[in-house]
C-alpha positions in Angstrom: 3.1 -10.8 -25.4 0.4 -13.0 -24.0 2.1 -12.8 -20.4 2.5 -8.7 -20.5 -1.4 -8.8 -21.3 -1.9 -11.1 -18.4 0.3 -9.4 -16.2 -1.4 -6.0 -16.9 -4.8 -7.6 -16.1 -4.0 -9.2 -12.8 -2.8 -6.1 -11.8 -6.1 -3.9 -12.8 -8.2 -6.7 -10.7 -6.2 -6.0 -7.3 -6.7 -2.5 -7.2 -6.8 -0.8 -3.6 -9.5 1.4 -2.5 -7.5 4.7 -1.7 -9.5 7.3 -0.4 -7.9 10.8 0.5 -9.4 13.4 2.5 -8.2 16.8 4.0 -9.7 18.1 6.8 -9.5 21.0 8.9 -8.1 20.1 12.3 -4.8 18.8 13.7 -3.7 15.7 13.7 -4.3 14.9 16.9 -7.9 15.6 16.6 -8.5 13.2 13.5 -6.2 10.1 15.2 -8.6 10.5 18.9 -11.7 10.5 15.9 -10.0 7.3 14.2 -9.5 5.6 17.6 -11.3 6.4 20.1 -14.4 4.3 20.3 -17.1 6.7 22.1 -16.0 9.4 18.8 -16.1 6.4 16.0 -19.5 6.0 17.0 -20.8 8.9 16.2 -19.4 9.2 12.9 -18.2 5.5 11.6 -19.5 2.2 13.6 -20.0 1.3 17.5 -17.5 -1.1 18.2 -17.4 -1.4 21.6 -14.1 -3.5 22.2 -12.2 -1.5 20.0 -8.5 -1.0 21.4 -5.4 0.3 19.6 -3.3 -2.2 21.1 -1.1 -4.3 19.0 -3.3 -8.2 18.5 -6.2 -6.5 19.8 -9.2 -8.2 18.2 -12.7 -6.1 17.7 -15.7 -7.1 16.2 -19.0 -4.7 15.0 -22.3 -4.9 12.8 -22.0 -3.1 9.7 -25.0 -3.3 6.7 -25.8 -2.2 3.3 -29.4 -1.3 2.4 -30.5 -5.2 2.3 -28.0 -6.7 4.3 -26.2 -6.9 7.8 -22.8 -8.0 8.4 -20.4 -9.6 11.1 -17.0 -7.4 11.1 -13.5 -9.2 12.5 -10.7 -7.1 12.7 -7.0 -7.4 14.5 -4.8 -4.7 15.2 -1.7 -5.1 13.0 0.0 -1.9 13.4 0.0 1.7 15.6 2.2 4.5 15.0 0.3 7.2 17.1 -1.0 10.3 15.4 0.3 9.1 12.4 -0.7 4.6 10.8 -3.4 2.3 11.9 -3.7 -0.6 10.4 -5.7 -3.8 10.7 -7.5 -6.8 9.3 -11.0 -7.0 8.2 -12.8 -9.7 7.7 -16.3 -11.6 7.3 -15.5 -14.8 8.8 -19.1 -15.9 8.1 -18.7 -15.7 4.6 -15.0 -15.9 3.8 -11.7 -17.1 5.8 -9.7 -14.5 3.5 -8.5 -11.1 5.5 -8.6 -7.6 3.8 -6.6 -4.8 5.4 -7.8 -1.4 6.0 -4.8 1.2 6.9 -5.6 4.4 8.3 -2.6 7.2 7.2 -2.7 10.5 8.9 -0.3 13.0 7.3 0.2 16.7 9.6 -0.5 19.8 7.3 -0.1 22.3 10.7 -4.2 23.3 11.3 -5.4 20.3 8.7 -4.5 17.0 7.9 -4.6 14.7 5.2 -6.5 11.1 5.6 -5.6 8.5 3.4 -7.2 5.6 3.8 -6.2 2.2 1.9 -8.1 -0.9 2.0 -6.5 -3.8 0.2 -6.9 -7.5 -0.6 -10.4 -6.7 -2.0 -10.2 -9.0 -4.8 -10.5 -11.7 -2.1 -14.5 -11.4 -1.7 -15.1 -10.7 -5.3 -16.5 -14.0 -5.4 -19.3 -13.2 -2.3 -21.6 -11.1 -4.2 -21.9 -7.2 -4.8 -21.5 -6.0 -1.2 -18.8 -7.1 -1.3 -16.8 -5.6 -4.8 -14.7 -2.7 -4.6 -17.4 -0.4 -6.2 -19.2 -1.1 -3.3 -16.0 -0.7 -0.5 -15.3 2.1 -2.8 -18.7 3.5 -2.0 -18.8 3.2 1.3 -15.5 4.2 2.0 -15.8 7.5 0.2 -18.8 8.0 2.1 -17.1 7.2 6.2 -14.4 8.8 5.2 -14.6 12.3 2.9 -18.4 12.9 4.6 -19.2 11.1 7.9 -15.4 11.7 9.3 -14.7 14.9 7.9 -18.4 16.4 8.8 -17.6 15.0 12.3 -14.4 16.4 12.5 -15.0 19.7 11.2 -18.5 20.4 12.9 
C-alpha cells in the first residue's frame, strides 16, 4: 500500500504545464507566429538567433516582476506547420533541461495550440520563479493572451 501511495505522489509532483488555445487563423499563420523571430517578438520574446533548424541553439532574456533571466534552448524537433519542440534551460542556475513543445493541430480557418512544458520538477528546488504555478502563469499568459491577441488582431 505504502508503494501505490508513493507512486501516486511522484506522479502529482511531475505534472506538465499543458496549455491549450484555439485561435482563429490557419495553421500556417500560427506556425510563421511560433517561428518566425521578427513575429515572436512582438507577441512572445526577441530572440534574435532563433532558427528552426534541428541542434540550432538560441538564447534570450526573459524576467518576472523582480527578476531577469538567461534562456538556453536547442532545437530538438520540427515537423512544419504541425511540432516544435526544444530545450529550455537556465544554465546559470541549473544544469537540468526542461522541454517546451509547441503542437499545432489544423481545425480548417482555426487551430488549436497546445503547448506542453515538461521536466518542471527539475527547478523546484530554484525558488518560486521557477515552480509550475509560476510556468503555469506565464505560460497561460504567452500563449491564450499575447499569441492569440497577436494572431487574431
Amino acid at each position: 500500500m505504502l508503494t501505490l501511495i508513493q507512486s501516486k505522489k511522484s506522479k502529482i509532483m511531475h505534472e506538465n504545464v499543458v496549455i491549450k488555445q484555439r485561435v482563429n487563423a490557419p495553421i500556417q499563420k500560427v506556425w510563421n507566429a511560433i517561428t518566425d523571430n521578427v513575429q515572436m517578438k512582438e507577441w512572445y520574446f526577441d530572440i534574435a538567433d532563433f532558427k528552426t533548424d534541428l541542434h540550432t541553439e538560441f538564447s534570450f532574456i526573459g524576467s518576472t516582476e523582480e527578476n531577469k533571466y538567461q534562456h538556453y534552448g536547442q532545437i530538438l524537433e520540427v515537423i512544419p506547420q504541425e511540432k516544435l519542440k526544444h530545450t529550455w534551460t537556465y544554465p546559470e542556475y541549473s544544469k537540468e533541461k526542461t522541454i517546451v513543445k509547441w503542437n499545432l493541430q489544423d481545425e480548417g480557418d482555426q487551430t488549436l495550440v497546445i503547448l506542453t512544458h515538461k521536466g518542471l520538477e527539475n527547478l523546484e528546488h530554484l525558488g518560486e520563479d521557477f515552480s509550475k504555478d509560476s510556468f503555469d502563469k506565464a505560460w497561460t499568459k504567452i500563449v491564450s493572451i499575447n499569441l492569440k491577441n497577436f494572431i487574431e488582431r
